[in-house]
C-alpha positions in Angstrom: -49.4 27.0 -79.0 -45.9 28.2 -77.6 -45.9 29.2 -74.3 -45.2 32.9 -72.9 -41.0 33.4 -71.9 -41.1 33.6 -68.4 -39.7 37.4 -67.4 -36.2 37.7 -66.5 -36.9 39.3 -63.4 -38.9 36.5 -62.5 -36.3 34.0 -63.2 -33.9 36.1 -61.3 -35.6 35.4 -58.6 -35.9 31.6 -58.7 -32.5 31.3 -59.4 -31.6 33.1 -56.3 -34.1 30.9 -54.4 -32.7 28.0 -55.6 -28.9 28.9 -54.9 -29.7 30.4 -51.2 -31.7 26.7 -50.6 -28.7 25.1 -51.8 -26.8 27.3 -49.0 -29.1 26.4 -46.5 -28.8 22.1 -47.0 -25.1 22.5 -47.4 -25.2 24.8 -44.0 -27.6 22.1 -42.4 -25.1 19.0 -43.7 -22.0 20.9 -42.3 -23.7 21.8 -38.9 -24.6 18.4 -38.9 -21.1 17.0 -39.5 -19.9 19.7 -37.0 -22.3 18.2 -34.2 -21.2 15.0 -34.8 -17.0 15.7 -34.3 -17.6 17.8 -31.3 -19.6 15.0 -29.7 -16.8 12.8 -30.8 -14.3 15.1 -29.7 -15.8 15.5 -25.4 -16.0 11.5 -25.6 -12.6 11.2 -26.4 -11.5 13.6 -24.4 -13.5 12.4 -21.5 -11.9 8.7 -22.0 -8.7 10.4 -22.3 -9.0 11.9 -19.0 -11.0 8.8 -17.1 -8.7 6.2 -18.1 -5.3 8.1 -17.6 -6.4 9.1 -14.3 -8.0 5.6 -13.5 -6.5 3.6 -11.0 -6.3 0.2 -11.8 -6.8 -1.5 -8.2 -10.6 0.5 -7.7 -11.4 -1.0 -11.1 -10.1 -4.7 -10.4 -13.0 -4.0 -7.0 -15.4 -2.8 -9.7 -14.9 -6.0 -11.7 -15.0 -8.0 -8.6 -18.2 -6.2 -7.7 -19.4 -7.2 -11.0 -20.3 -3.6 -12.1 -21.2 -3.7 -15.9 -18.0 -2.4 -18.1 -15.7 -2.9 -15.3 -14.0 -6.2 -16.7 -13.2 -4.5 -21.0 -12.1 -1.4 -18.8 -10.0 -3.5 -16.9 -8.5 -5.2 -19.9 -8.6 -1.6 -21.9 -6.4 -0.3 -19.1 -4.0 -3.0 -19.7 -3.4 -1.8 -23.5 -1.4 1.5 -22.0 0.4 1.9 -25.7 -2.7 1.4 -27.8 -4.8 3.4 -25.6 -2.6 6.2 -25.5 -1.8 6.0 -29.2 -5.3 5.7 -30.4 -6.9 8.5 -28.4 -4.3 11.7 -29.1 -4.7 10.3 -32.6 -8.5 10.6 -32.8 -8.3 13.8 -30.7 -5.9 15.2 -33.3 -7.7 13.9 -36.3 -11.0 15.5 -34.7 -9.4 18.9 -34.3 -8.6 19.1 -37.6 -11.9 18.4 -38.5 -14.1 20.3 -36.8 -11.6 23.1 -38.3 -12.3 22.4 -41.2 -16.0 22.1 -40.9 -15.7 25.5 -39.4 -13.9 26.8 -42.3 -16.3 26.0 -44.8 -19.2 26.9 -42.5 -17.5 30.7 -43.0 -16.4 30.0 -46.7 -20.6 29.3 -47.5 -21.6 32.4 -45.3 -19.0 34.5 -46.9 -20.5 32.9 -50.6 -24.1 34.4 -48.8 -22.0 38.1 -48.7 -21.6 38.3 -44.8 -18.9 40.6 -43.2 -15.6 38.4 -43.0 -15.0 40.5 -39.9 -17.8 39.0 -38.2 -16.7 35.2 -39.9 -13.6 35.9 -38.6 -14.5 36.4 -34.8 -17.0 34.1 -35.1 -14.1 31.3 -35.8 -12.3 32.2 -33.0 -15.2 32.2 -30.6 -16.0 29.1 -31.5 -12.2 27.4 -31.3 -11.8 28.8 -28.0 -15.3 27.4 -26.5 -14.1 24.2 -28.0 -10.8 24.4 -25.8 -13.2 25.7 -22.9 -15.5 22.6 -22.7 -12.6 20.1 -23.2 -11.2 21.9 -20.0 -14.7 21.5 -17.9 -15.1 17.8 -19.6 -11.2 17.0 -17.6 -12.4 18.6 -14.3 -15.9 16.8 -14.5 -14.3 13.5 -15.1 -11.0 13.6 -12.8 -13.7 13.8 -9.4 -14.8 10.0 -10.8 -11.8 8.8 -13.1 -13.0 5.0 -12.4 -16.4 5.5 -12.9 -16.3 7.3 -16.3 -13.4 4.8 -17.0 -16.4 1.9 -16.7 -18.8 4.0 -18.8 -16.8 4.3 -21.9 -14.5 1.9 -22.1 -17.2 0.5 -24.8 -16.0 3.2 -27.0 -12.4 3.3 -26.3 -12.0 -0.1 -27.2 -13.7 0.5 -30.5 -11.8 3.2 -31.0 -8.9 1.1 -29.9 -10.1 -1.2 -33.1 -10.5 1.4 -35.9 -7.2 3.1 -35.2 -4.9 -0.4 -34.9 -3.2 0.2 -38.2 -2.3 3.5 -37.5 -0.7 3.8 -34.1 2.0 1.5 -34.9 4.2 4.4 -36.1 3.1 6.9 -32.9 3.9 4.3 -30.8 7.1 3.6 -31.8 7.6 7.4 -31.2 6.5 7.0 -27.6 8.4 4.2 -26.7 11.2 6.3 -25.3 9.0 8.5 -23.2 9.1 7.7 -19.6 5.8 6.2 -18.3 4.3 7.6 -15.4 2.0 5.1 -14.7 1.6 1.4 -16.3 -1.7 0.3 -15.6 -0.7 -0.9 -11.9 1.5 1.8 -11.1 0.8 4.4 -8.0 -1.7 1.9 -6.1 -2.0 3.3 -3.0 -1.9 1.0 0.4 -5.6 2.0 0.5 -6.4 1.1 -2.7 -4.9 -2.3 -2.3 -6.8 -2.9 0.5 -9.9 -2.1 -0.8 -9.0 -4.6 -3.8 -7.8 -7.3 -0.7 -11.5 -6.7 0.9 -13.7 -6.8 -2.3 -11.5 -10.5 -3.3 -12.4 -11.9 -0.1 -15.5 -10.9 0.3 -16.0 -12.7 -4.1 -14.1 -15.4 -2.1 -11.3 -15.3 -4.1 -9.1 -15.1 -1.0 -9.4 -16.6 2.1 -9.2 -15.2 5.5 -6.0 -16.5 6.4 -4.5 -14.8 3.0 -6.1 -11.8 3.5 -4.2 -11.5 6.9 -0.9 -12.3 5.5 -1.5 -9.2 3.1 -2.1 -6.9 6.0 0.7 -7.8 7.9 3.3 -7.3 4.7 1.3 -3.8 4.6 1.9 -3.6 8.6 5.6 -4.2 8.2 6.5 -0.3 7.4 4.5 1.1 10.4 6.0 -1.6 12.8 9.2 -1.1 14.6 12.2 -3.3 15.6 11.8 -2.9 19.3 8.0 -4.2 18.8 8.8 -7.3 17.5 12.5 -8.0 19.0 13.2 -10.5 21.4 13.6 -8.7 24.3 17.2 -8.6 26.5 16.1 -10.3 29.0 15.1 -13.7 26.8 18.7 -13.4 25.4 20.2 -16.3 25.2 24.0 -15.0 25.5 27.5 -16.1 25.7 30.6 -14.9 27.7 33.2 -14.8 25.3 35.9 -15.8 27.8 33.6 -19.0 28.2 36.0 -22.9 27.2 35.0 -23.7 23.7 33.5 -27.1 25.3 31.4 -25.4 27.3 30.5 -23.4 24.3 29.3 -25.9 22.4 27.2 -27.9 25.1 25.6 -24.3 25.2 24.7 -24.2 21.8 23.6 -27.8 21.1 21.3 -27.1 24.3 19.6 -23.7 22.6 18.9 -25.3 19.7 20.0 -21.8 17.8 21.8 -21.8 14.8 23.7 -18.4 16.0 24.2 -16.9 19.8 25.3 -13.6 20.5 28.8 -13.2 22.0 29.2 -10.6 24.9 32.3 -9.2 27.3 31.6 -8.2 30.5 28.0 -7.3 30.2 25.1 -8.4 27.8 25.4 -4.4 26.5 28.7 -4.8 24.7 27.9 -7.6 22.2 31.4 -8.2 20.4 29.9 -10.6 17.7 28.3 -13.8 17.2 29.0 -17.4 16.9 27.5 -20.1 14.5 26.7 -23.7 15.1 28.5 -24.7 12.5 31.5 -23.2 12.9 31.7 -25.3 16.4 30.8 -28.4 13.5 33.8 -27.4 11.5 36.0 -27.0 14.7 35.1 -30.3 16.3 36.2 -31.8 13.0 39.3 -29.8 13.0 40.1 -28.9 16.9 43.2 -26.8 16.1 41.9 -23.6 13.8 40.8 -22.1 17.3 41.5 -21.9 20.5 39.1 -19.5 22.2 35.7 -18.2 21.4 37.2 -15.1 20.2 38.4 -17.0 17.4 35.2 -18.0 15.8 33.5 -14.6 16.4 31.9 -13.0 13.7 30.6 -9.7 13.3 27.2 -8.9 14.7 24.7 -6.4 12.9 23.3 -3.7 15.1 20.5 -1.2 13.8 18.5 1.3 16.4 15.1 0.5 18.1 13.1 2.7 16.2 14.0 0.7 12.6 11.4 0.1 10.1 11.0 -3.6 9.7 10.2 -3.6 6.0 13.5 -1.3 5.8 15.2 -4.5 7.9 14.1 -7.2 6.2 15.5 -5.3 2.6 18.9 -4.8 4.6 19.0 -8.3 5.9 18.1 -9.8 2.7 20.3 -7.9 0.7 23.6 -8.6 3.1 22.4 -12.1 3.5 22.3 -11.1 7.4 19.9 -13.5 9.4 20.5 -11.9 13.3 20.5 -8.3 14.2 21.0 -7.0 17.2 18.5 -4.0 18.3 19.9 -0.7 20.1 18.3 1.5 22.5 18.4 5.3 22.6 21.4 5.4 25.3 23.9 2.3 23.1 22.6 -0.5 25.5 21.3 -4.0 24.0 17.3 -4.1 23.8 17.1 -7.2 22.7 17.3 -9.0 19.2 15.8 -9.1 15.9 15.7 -12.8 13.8 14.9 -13.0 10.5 12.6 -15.4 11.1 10.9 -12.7 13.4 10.1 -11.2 10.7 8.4 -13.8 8.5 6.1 -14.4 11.4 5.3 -11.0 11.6 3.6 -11.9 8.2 2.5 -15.6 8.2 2.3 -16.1 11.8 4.2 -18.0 14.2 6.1 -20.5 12.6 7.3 -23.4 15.2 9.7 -26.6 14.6 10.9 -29.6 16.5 12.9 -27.4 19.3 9.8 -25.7 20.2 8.6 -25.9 23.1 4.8 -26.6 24.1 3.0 -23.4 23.0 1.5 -21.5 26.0 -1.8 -19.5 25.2 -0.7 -15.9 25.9 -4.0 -14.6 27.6 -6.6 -16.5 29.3 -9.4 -15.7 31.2 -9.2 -17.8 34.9 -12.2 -16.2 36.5 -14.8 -13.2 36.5 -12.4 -10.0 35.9 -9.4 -11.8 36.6 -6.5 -12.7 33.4 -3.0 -14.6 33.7 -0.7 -13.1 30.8 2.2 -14.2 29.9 5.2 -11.2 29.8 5.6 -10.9 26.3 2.2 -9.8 25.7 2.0 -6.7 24.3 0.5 -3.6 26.5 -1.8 -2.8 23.6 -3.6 -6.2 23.7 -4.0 -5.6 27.6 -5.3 -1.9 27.5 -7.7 -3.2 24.7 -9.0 -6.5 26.8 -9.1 -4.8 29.9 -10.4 -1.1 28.9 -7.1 0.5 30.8 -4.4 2.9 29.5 -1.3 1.4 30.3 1.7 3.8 29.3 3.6 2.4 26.4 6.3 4.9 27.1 8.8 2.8 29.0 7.6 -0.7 28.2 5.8 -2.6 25.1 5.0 -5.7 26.7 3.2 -6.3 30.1 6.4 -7.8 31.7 8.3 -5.1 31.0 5.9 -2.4 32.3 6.1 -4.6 35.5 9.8 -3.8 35.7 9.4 0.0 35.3 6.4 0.1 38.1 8.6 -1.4 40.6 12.3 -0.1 39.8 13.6 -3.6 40.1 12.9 -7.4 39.9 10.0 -8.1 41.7 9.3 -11.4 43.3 6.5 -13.8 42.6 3.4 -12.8 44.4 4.1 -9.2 44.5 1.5 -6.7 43.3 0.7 -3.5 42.4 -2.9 -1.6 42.0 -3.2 0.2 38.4 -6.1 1.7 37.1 -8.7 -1.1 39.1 -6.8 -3.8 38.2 -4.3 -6.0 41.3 -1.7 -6.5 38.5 0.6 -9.6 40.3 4.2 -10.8 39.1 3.1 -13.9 38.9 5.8 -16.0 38.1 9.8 -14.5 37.7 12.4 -16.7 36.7 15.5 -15.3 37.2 15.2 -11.7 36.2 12.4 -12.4 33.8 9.0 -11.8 34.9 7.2 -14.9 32.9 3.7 -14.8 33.7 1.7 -11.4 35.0 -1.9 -12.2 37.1 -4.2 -9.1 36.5 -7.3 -8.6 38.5 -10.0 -6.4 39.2 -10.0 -4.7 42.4 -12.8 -5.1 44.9 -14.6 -1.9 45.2 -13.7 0.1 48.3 -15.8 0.5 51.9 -16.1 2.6 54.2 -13.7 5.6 52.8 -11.0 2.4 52.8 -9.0 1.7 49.8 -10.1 -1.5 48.1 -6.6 -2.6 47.4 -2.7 -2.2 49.0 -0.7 -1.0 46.2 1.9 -3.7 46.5 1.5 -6.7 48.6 
């Protein structure tokens, strides 16, 4: 029995069915597909952003921290080349795609007879809200470079992988480009401190080391005048003074290198070296004064940086520089091993002498300081506000309250606190007593202002 032809009409309509089914799974697959690159496309472009912005000292913290991701992204941001290379690459490749997958999204709705007008704007609309969200995706991620850094460096060291043996030819092409950054570059003093605090608190650096780094950071806030040997501590030579008498002078200082002065300690016309006195005791006619062996003295002005000293002393090979007030007077003298103790402390040797302890408490209220002890330590101990105007160490403030070289025993009353000269050799005020004052009685004051 042979079956009844199915009506054309009929089979008109299936095959239409059947073609605009096919339309839709090929629209589902491409949307898919689509989906999928976009997604692609905001992670790359959010590691692109995380890791170029990423500072590399706040992720060494994160590692030391032990934060989950922190120690690839570390060693991610180390591959500067490949991580560059590999990420414009995929964000390239990806742009072309989703493209693409745009353009045949409008080829199977113009197959399905839709206006191309409306194709058309369509395309555009959605290429420009693709440039949009890449633009929101940088500003999102640049607030917290590190921690979106952390989060995908998982996928930008796959993608790292994959792309290998392509970049080699892009970045050969970059190699020329100037890099702004390198993984440690622009590290902030902050940011290194934080890193400095995080490895001692892993104990990865001990106290002592974590010091040393603070006081190379201190070295460009610090001035010469706050460190320099003060005129006063001078030890100075006349230069008219007999070459034997010179030498006795220098074997007794124990210096390497004195300061030469005429007249006055303020015009300093050079220096002489210990062994230039060697060489002329070997050969006692190449001079026949101290003006002879004189060589010339280095002066810089009190307000010098010291890291900006130390660069000009190391890079003249100068070892003694002699500091400069605001009026052309001496204020005293910088060494350079000054400024090595500035970072690893006070360094002493066999010439030393006994090491006095600076500040000590002898009683309730009541402190012996020795003069070179900075005005800050004493406003700090003694909860005072001693003017640092005129003076940075208590024995020089002592001069500028009394106008002139006091005596030992005399005293002056400053912010409740007797402050007594209490020992002055010469014109050096060695040791400074500071005591509270008795409370007053009876309307009287509880102290004389000077002995």
């Amino acid at each position: 029995m042979m079956c009844s032809p199915i009506p054309w009409s009929l089979a008109f309509r299936r095959g239409r069915y059947e073609n605009w089914r096919k339309v839709i799974d090929l629209k589902a697959i491409l949307g898919a597909l689509l989906a999928l690159a976009i997604l692609l496309n905001w992670l790359a472009v959010a590691a692109q952003a995380g890791f170029m912005r990423a500072n590399l000292a706040r992720l060494m913290a994160y590692r030391e921290r032990h934060e989950r991701g922190a120690r690839l992204a570390v060693e991610v941001l180390h591959m500067q080349q490949a991580l560059r290379a590999s990420l414009q690459l995929l964000i390239a490749w990806l742009h072309f795609i989703v493209a693409g997958l745009l353009l045949a999204l409008l080829l199977v709705q113009a197959w399905a007879q839709a206006s191309w007008l409306a194709l058309i704007g369509l395309f555009l609309l959605a290429t420009l809200m693709l440039l949009g969200t890449e633009q929101i995706i940088e500003a999102l991620v640049n607030r917290q470079p590190e921690s979106w850094a952390v989060r995908l460096a998982w996928f930008v060291r796959g993608v790292i992988s994959v792309f290998s043996p392509f970049i080699l030819p892009f970045m050969v092409l970059n190699q020329g480009e100037n890099e702004n950054r390198n993984g440690a570059a622009s590290v902030t003093e902050d940011e290194l401190k934080i890193l400095v605090d995080a490895s001692q608190q892993e104990g990865v650096l001990e106290r002592e080391e974590r010091e040393m780094i603070y006081s190379i950071f201190r070295l460009g806030d610090t001035l010469a005048r706050e460190i320099m040997v003060p005129r006063i501590y001078i030890n100075a030579l006349d230069v008219t003074m007999p070459l034997d008498q010179v030498v006795k002078a220098v074997l007794e200082s124990a210096h390497s290198r004195l300061p030469v002065y005429e007249e006055t300690i303020d015009h300093i016309v050079g220096l002489v070296y210990a062994r230039d006195l060697l060489s002329l005791m070997q050969s006692p006619g190449q001079a026949k004064t101290l003006r002879d062996l004189l060589r010339e003295a280095y002066f810089v002005p009190e307000a010098k940086k010291v890291d900006e000293l130390l660069d000009e002393m190391q890079s003249q090979r100068i070892h003694m520089a002699i500091v400069i007030d605001e009026y052309g007077g001496v204020a005293g003298l910088v060494t350079l091993e000054d400024i090595v103790e500035e970072i690893v402390g006070e360094i002493r040797d066999e010439y030393d002498q006994a090491e006095e302890i600076p500040i000590q408490q002898v009683g309730e209220g009541e402190y012996l300081f020795l003069g070179r002890v900075d005005l800050d330590e004493i406003n700090e101990l003694l909860g005072t506000a001693l003017d640092k105007s005129e003076a940075e160490t208590i024995g020089g403030f002592m001069y500028s309250q009394f106008g002139r070289v006091p005596s030992s025993g005399e005293s002056i009353l400053l912010e409740n606190y007797v402050f007594t000269a209490e020992q002055v050799v010469g014109k050096r005020i060695r040791k400074v007593r500071a005591r509270k004052a008795a409370p007053a009685v009876d309307g009287e004051e509880s102290e004389e202002n000077v002995d």
